[in-house]
Phi, psi and omega in degrees: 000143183269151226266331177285350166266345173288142137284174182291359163260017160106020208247138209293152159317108183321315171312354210265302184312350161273337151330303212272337183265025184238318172281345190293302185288309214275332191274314185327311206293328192290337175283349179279355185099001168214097199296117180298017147309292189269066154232335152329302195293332192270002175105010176288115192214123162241106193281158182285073174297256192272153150203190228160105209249132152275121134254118174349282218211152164270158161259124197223133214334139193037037156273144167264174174205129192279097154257156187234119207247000000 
């Protein structure tokens, strides 16, 4: 976790966490043989209705994290 992503105890920002599932989805798609630039381009858009988070555990600051989409 990146230091900007934290609070003043180190403990990461609930919000932060839909980033990490948007890099999670843009590398899934980019491991398909097509980066979601260019499906931007070819006209391709996939937008977000819903999403929904449980959380576990906090994550605090250099921590790693495993996401698996």
């Amino acid at each position: 976790m990146r230091y900007g992503e934290t609070d003043q105890m180190r403990v990461v920002y609930h919000a932060a966490y839909l980033s990490y599932f948007e890099i999670g989805r843009t590398e899934f798609i980019r491991d398909l043989g097509l980066p979601y630039a260019e499906m931007e381009r070819r006209g391709v858009l996939l937008a977000v209705a819903e999403a929904s988070l449980r959380f576990h555990a906090a994550a605090k600051y250099d921590d790693l994290l495993r996401v698996e989409t």
